[in-house]
C-alpha positions in Angstrom: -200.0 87.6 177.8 -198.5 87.2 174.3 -196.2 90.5 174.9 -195.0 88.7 178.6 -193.5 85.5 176.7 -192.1 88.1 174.3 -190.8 89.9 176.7 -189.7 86.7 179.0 -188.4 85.3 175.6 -186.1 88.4 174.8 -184.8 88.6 178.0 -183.4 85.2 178.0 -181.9 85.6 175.1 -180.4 88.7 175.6 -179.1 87.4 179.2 -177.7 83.9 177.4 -176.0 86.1 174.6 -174.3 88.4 177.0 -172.8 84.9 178.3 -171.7 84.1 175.0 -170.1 87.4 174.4 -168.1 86.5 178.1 -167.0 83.7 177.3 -165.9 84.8 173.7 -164.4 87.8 175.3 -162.7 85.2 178.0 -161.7 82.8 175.1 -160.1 86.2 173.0 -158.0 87.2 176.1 -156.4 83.5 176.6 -156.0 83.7 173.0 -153.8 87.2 173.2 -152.1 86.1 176.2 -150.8 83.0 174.8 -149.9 85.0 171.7 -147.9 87.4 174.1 -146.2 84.5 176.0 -145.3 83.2 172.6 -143.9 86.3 171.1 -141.7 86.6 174.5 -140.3 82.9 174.9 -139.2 83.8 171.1 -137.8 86.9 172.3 -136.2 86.1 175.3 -134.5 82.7 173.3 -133.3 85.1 170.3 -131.6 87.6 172.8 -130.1 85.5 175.0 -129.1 83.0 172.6 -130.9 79.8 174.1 -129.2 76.5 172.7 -131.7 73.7 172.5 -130.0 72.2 175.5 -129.8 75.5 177.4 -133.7 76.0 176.4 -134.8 72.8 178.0 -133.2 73.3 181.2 -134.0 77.0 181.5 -137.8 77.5 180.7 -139.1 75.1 183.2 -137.2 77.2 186.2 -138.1 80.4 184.4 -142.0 79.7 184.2 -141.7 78.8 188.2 -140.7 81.6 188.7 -142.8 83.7 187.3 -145.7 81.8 188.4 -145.0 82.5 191.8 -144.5 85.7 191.3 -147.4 86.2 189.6 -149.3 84.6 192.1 -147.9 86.8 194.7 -149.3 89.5 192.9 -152.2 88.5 192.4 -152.4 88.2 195.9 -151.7 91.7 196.5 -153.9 92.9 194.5 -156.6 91.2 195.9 -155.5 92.3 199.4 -155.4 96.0 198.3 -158.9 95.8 196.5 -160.3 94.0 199.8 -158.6 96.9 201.6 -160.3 99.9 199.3 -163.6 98.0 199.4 -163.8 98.6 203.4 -161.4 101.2 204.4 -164.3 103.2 205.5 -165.3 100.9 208.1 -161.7 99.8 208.9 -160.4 100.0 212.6 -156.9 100.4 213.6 -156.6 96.9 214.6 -158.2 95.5 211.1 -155.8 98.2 209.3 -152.8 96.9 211.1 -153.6 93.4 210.0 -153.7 94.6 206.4 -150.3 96.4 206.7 -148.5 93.5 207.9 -150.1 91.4 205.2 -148.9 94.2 202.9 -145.4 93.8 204.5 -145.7 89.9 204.5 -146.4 89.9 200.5 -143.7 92.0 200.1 -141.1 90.5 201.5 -142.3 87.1 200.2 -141.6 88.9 196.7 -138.3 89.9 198.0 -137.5 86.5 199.5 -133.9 85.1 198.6 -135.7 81.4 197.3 -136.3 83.9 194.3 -132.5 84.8 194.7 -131.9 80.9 194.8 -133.7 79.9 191.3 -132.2 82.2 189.4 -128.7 81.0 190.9 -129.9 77.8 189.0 -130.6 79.7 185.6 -126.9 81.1 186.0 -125.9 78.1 186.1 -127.5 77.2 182.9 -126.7 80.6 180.7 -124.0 81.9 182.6 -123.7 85.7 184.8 -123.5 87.5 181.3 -126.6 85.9 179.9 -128.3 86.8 182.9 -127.8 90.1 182.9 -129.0 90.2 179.1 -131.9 88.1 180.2 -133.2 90.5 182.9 -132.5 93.5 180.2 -134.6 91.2 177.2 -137.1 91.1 179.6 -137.6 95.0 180.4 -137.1 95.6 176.8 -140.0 93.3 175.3 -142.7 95.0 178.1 -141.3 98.3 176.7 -142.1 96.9 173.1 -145.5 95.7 174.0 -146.4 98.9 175.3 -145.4 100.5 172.6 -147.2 97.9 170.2 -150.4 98.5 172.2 -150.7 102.0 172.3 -149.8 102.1 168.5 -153.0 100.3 167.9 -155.2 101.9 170.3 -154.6 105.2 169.0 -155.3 103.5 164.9 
C-alpha cells in the first residue's frame, strides 16, 4: 500500500514537472522569438535608413502585413497536415475540396490587397527603399540561418 502512494506520489510529480518543463520550454521560445523580432526591426531600420518619422508610420503597416501573412500560413499548414493525416482514406470528392482550398490560400497569399499595403510603405520610404527593404529582409533570414547552424554544430 505504502509503495502505491509512492508510486501515485511520483507519478504526479513527474507528470506536473513535465508541465513545468512545457511551459518553460513555451516561455524560452516567446523569449527567442521576440529576441529575433528585435534583432530584425533593428535590422530592417539600420538598412533602410528609417527616420523616426518614417519608422512610426511604417512598422504598423509592416507588422499587418506580416500578420496576415503569417496567418495564411499558418493556415496552410494546418490544411496540408489535416490533408497527410487522412490521405489514405481521402476520396476524390474530399481531395478535390482540399486542392481548391490549397488554390484558395494561395491566391489569398498572392492577392493584390498585399500589393495595395505595400503601395502605402512606398509612399512612406520611397520605390528605392523598397527595393532595399525587400533585399534587408532576405538577407537577415540568410543571417539567422547562418547564426543557427553556427551554434548547432558548437
Amino acid at each position: 500500500m505504502k509503495n502505491l502512494f509512492l508510486i501515485i506520489a511520483l507519478t504526479g510529480a513527474t507528470v506536473s514537472q513535465g508541465q513545468v518543463v512545457k511551459a518553460s520550454y513555451q516561455d524560452a521560445r516567446r523569449a527567442n522569438e521576440q529576441k529575433i523580432e528585435s534583432l530584425k526591426v533593428a535590422f530592417l531600420t539600420q538598412e533602410i535608413g528609417l527616420t523616426t518619422d518614417e519608422a512610426q508610420r511604417f512598422w504598423p503597416i509592416y507588422n499587418d502585413i506580416k500578420e496576415e501573412q503569417d496567418k495564411l500560413y499558418d493556415e496552410k499548414k494546418k490544411l496540408m497536415y489535416d490533408m497527410g493525416v487522412n490521405f489514405a482514406s481521402t476520396s476524390d470528392a474530399e481531395a478535390q475540396v482540399y486542392v481548391d482550398r490549397m488554390f484558395e490560400m494561395e491566391e489569398k497569399l498572392n492577392e493584390s490587397h498585399f500589393e495595395a499595403r505595400n503601395r502605402k510603405i512606398i509612399k512612406i520610404i520611397g520605390p528605392k527603399r523598397f527595393l532595399i527593404l525587400k533585399k534587408s529582409e532576405r538577407e537577415f533570414r540568410v543571417k539567422l540561418i547562418k547564426e543557427y547552424r553556427g551554434r548547432s554544430r558548437d
